[in-house]
Phi, psi and omega in degrees: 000308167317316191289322208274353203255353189255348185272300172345277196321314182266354190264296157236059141318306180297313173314307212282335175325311168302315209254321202125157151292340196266321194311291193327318207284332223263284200300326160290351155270338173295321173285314156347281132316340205279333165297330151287329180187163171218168175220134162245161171253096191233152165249152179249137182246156163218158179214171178298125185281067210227167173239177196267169173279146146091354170280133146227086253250167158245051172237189052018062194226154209269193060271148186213147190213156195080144171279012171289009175287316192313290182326304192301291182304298161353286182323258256255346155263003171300305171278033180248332166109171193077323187257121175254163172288336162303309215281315186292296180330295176336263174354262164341296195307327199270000186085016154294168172241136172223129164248140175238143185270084165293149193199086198061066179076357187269135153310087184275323196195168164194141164223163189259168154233146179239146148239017183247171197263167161138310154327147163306151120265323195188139159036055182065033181238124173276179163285117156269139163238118168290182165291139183055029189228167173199177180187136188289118169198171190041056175271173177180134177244158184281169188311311207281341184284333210277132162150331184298348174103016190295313206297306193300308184284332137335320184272325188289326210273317170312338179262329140292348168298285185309318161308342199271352196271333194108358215279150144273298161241172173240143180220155175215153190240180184194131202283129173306341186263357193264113157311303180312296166306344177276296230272307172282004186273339179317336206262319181272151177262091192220190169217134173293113181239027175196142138237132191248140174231090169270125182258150177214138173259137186303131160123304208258022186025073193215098175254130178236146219222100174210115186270176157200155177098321171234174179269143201298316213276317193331308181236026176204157191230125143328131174296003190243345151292294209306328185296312218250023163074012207292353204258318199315312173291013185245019197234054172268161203074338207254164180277161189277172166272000000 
């Protein structure tokens, strides 16, 4: 009992040192909360599909797009955790691309990219992707990798990617409590062009929904307008879901 109250105690210590005092304050009222209702707080940045000079990785990294891929990504990324074989199929089916990060043939990391509208994000909140837009979701690096820069050289190449598609911007998000990736989003030359806040109340399937800096519908939907097509007029240029 004592062993248990002291691995707490120091597990979050380390948090808040990691996250801070307001992020740590932020985040213990949200679990507090959490049998009524919960909430994220996210920002969305985009950046220019351009690619940088002068990049150089010590990883290996792939891309892959389509299913004849599927099998291969299974193998090596199911079993890194986070991911199903369902999630990759899906996915694939919808025209993403995932790079994946090698390190003497081991698989280390991996993020997806989309270019269609449609994905989830959080509490019944979709994605919009324009014509010439794409947008970064679903990384991971495995545990023993993270601090090495897998995620940054993840991005660039998914990001020469897109340049190589013709893509104009990229767009991505980041939870306002994750310190770390907000401290390297410092390092890319991007712009916060949203903060979005979903609140979702337990019980009653009751989500709110609020953006700042932009308009909520410019880049996010309800999944149940988007089923009964109610988005559409406001979605010229953009691919359907």
């Amino acid at each position: 009992m004592a062993g248990d109250i002291l691995y707490r105690a120091r597990s979050a210590f380390k948090e808040f040192r990691w996250r801070g005092p307001f992020r740590f304050s932020f985040l213990v009222l949200r679990e507090l909360l959490s049998p009524l209702l919960y909430w994220h707080v996210l920002y969305v940045f985009e950046k220019v599909a351009v690619p940088q000079s002068g990049e150089t990785t010590k990883f290996d990294i792939q891309v892959y797009k389509g299913q004849a891929n599927f099998a291969r990504l299974a193998r090596e990324l199911v079993p890194m955790g986070q991911i199903s074989a369902e999630f990759i199929e899906r996915r694939l089916n919808s025209g993403d691309a995932v790079a994946v990060a090698y390190s003497d043939g081991e698989p280390v990391g991996y993020a997806w990219m989309m270019f269609s509208s449609g994905l989830e994000l959080a509490f019944g909140t979709a994605w919009i992707v324009g014509a010439q837009e794409a947008a970064l979701h679903g990384s991971f690096t495995h545990p023993k990798w993270r601090g090495r820069y897998v995620q940054r050289d993840l991005d660039r190449a998914l990001m020469r990617y897109a340049y190589q598609l013709g893509i104009d911007t990229v767009y991505s998000t980041i939870s306002a409590l994750n310190t770390s990736m907000l401290r390297g989003s410092n390092r890319i030359i991007q712009r916060k062009s949203m903060t979005l806040v979903l609140v979702r109340v337990r019980g009653l399937n009751w989500v709110y929904r609020k953006s700042f800096g932009a308009p909520l519908e410019s880049r996010f939907a309800a999944v149940r307008q988007m089923m009964n097509g109610e988005w559409a007029s406001s979605m010229r240029g953009h691919k359907g879901f």
